[in-house]
N, C-alpha and C positions, 0 to 999 in steps of 0.2 A: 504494500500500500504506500503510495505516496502523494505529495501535495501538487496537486491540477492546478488548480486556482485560489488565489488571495486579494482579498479585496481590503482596502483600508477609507475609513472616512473617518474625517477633521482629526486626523492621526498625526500630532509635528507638524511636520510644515505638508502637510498630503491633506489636499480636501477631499479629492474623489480620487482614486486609484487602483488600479486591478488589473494584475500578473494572470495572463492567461497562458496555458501551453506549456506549462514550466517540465523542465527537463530533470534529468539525474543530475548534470553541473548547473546552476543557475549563477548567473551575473551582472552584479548591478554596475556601471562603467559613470561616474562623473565627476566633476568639481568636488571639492572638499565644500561641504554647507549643502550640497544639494540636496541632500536627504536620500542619502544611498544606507546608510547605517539604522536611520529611521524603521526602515522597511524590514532589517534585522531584527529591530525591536521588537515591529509590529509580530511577527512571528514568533519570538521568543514570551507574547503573552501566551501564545498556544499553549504552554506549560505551565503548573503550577509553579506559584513565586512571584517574585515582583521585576522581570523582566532583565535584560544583560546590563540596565544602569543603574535599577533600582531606583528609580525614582517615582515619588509622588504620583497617585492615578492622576491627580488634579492636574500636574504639570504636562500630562503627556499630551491632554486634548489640546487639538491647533486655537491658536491667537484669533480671536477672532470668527471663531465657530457656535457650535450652537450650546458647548459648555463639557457636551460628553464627548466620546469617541467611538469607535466600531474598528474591531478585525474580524476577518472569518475566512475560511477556509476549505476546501474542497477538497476531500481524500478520495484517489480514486484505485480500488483495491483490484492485485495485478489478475485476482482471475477473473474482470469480468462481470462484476458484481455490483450491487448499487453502493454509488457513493456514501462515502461520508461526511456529513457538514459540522464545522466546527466553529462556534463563533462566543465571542467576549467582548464586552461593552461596558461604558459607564451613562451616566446620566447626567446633566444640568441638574437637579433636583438631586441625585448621591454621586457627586464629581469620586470621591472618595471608596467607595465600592463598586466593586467589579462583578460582574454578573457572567456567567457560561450558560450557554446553551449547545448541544449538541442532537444532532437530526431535529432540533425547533425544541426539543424539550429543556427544561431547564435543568441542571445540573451543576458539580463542582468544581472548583477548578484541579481538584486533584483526578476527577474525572479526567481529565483533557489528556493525563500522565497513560490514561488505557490506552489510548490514541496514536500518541506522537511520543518515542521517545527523543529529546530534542535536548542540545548541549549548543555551546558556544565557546568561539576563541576572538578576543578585543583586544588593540591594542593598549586597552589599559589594565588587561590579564599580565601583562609582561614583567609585570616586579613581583607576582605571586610570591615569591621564594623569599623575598626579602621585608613584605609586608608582615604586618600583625596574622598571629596564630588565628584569631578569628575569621578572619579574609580567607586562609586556607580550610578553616572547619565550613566556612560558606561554599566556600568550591568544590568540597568534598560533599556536601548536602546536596548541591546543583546535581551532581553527577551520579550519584548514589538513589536521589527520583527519579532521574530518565529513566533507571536500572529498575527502579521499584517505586510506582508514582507513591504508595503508603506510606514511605519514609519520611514524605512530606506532612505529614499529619506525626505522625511523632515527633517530629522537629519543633514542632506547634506548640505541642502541648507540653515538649520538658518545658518549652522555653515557660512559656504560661505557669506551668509550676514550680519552674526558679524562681519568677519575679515573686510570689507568694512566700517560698520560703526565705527570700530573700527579703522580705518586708517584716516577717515577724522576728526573722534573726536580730535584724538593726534596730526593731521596736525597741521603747527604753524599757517596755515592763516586759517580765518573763512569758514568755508565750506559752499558752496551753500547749501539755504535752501530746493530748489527745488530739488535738488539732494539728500538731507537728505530725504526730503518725500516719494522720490522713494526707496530706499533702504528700510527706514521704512516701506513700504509696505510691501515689501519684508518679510521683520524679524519679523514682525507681524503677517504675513499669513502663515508663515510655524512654527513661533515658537508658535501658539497657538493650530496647528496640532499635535505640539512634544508635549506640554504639555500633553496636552489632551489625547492621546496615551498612554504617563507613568500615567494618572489619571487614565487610564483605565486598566492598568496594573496594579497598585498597588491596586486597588478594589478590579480586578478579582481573583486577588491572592490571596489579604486579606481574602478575602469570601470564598476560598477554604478552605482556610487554617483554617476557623473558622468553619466549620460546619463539620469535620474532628475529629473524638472521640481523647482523649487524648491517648497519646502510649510513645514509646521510645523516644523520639526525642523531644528534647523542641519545643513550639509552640512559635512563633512570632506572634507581632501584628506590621502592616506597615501602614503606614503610607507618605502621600507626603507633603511637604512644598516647597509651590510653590513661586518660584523663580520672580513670575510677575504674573498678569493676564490671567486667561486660555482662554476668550474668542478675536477673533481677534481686535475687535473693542477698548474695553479698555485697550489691549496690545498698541495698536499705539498710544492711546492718552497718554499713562503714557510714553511712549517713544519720544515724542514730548515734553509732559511737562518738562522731564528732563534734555533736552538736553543743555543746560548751564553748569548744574551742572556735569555732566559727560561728559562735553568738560573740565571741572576744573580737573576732575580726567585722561580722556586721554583714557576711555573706557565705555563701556556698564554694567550699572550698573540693568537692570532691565531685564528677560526676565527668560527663561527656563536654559537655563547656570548658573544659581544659584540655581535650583533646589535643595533639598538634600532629599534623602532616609532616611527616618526615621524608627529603628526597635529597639522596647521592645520585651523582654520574656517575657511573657502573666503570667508565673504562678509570677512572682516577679515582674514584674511592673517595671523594672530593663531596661535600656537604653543597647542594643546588645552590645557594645563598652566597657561597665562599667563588661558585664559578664566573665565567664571564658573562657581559648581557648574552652575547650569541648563543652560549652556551646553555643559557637560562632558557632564551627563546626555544631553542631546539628541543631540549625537552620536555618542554610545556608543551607543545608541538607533536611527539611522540606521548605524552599522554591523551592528549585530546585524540588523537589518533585511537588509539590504544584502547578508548571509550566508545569510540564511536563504533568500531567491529562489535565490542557488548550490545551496544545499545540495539543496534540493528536486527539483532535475533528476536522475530518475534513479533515487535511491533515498526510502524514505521522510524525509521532512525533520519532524523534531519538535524544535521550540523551547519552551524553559521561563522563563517569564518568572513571577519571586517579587516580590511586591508592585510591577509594574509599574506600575497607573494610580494610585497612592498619589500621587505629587506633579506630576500631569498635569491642565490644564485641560481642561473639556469638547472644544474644539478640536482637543486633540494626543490625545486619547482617540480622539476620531471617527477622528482622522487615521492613527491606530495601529491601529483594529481595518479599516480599509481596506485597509492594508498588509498587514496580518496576512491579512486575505480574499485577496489578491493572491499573495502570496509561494509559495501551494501548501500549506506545512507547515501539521500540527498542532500545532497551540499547546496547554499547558500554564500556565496561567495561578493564582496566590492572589492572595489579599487578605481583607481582615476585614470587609469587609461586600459586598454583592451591589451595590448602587446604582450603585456608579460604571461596571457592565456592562449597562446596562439595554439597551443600543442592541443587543448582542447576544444578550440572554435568549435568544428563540427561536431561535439557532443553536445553542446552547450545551447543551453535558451540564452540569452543577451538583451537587457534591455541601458538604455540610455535613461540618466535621470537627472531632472534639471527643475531646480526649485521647487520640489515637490510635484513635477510631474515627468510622466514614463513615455518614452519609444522605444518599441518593440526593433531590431535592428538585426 
């Protein structure tokens, strides 16, 4: 199954806009500002989450529009069979909540995760390695939904029962301990769900990633360092045991929210963080890669990649659009000029994109 057609209204700078014909490679070709990366976005609401910038629902609807916005989406599945329609919106009247519908019925947005498993690579993914441990437990959640939309609802709910336990820890009066155990319940039984999810992410990946011949692209070795106990039962016990000591501190010192993503270069033994940018890039690159062969089995797998072959030699271009063939998903691809995809013109849809509007080319 994959994505036929998308249509975007008062979406950035796109009042009215719709990709028909779309191919395995798709490519957006224009000016920086034109609204090529937009169209990225617009896509990446298909997934549960708050899209590849994160920003405010409020801020995404265009200047000037009628307050909401609209995407939606055409699955057409390869044997033959009746489409699928996917779409998500906001309103003038709730700028702030998102709505999904899927075949016109209304639905969740972790719904949309049955659908489409769907990843992304930004030029401003490129410091991952060097950024805060949060930024990589985020990237590891992104990636760990496409794998299992559910994980997205346990992500939800530890967080929801952190900030709770989190409130009565720093309270000045002693918190009911009856009330502590229920909550601990809580953050226990979902945060041993979250762990467990990025456990299983960071194997599946691992594993890809190692039995994959060496090529352009530095190889990663990942690794998880787990923030608490994976299993539920010795989550609530080490969370009950601490709780003194983390009434001292004013917060939750033990669970999945400490997590961190650990990644060496396999050929240097070298810590991701300590390598060079190139070298950062590249195996950000071979992860996303790595994910995307996962993602693909199964359900439809669509990867977005925003000025990918910008700082790629001929070599790691070649080597990229082979992976890309390989891997199953539909790619999603811009850039500001067409050249650097020559090798796959003739696979390729192509559209031109110029201040929020599209020629097909």
């Amino acid at each position: 199954m994959t994505i036929a057609r998308i249509t975007l209204s008062d979406f950035r700078n796109h009042r009215s806009s719709a990709l028909d014909g779309a191919a395995r490679f798709n490519l957006l070709v224009g000016e920086n500002g034109a609204g090529k990366t937009n169209i990225l976005e617009a896509l990446s609401f298909l997934a549960p989450g708050r899209g590849l910038r994160r920003a405010p629902l409020a801020d995404v609807a265009r200047d000037g529009g009628v307050g909401g916005f609209a995407v939606s989406a055409v699955l057409d599945p390869a044997d033959g069979g009746e489409p699928v329609q996917l779409g998500t919106a906001t309103t003038a009247e709730r700028p702030g909540r998102r709505r999904v519908r899927i075949n016109s019925a209304e639905a969740s947005a972790i719904g949309l995760g049955e659908w489409l498993a769907l990843s992304w690579l930004t030029p401003a993914m490129d410091g991952l390695f060097t950024a805060s441990a949060g930024d990589r437990r985020r990237f590891m959640d992104r990636l760990a939904t496409a794998l299992d939309p559910a994980h997205a609802r346990s992500a939800s709910r530890y967080e929801a029962a952190l900030r709770e336990r989190n409130r009565l820890l720093s309270d000045e009066r002693e918190p009911d301990a009856s009330w502590l155990d229920g909550i601990e319940a809580q953050l226990s039984e979902h945060g041993a769900m979250l762990a467990q999810g990025r456990a299983r992410l960071v194997s599946a990946v691992g594993e890809t990633l190692h039995i994959q011949p060496s090529g352009p692209f530095a190889k990663p070795v990942l690794a998880l360092q787990a923030g608490g106990p994976l299993e539920q039962g010795a989550l609530a016990n080490a969370l009950q045991e601490s709780r003194q000591r983390e009434r001292r501190a004013g917060r939750t010192l033990i669970g999945p929210h400490r997590d961190e993503l650990l990644v060496h270069m396999a050929a240097k033994g070298q810590a991701a963080a300590q390598c060079s940018t190139g070298e950062q890039k590249a195996m950000l690159i071979a992860i996303i890669l790595a994910h995307a062969e996962l993602a693909a089995q199964g359900r439809a797998g669509v990867l977005l990649l925003d000025e990918v072959a910008a700082h790629l030699d001929p070599l790691r271009r070649e080597a990229l659009f082979d992976r890309l063939r390989a891997s199953g998903s539909q790619s999603w691809m811009t850039a500001t000029e067409a050249g650097p995809f020559a090798a796959i013109r003739s696979e390729a849809a192509v559209w031109r994109v110029s201040e929020g509007t599209l020629e097909r080319l």
